[in-house]
N, C-alpha and C positions, 0 to 999 in steps of 0.2 A: 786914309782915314780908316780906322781900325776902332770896332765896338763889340763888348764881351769877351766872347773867344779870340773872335776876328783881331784881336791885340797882340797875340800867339803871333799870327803872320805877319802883321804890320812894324813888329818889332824886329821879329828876325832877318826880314827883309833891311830892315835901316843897319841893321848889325854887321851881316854880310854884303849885302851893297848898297852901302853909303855914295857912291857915285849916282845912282837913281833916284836916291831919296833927295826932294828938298828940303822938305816941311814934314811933321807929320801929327795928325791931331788923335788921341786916343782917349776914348767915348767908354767911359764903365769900364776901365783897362781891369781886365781878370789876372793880368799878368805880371803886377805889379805885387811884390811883397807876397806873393802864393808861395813862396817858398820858406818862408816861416812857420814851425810846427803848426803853433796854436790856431793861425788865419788858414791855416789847409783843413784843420778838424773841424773849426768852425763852417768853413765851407761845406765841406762834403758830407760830413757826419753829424753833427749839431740840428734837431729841429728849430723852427724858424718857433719864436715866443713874441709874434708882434702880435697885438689885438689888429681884428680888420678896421677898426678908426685909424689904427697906426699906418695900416697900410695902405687906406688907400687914400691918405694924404697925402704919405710919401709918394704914389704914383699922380695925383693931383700936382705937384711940387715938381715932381723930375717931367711929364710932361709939358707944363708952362714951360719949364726950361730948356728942354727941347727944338719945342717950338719957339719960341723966341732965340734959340737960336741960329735957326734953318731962315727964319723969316726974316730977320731982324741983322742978322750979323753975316751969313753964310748968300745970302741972295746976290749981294750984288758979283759974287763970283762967279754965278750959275746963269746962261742962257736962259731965260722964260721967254716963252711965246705966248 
């Protein structure tokens, strides 16, 4: 599992050894499509023009989704005590 950056390793890892990799799930992949002018400027360069209504809906929205998907979907793979 690979999120943000962490997509950078999780990728190249499946790339160069695909014998280890089974599965692999990647969470806000940064690493996808970065190599396109326009999504690199916007990235790095570009200031952010969301209103704070905008944004913190959007963080309202991606954490529900998150969590429901650690709780909901990813639990019964995980040990709890």
């Amino acid at each position: 599992m690979g999120h943000s950056f962490g997509t950078f390793n999780t990728t190249w890892i499946a790339k160069y050894r695909p014998n280890i990799v089974h599965s692999m799930c990647l969470l806000d992949p940064v690493c996808l499509l970065l190599h396109l002018p326009k999504l690199a400027y916007q990235f790095c360069y570009k200031p952010a023009s969301w209103s704070w209504d905008e944004l913190s809906t959007t963080i309202r929205y991606f954490w529900f989704a998150v969590t429901y998907l650690f709780v909901f979907e990813l639990q019964p793979y995980f040990l709890c005590f």
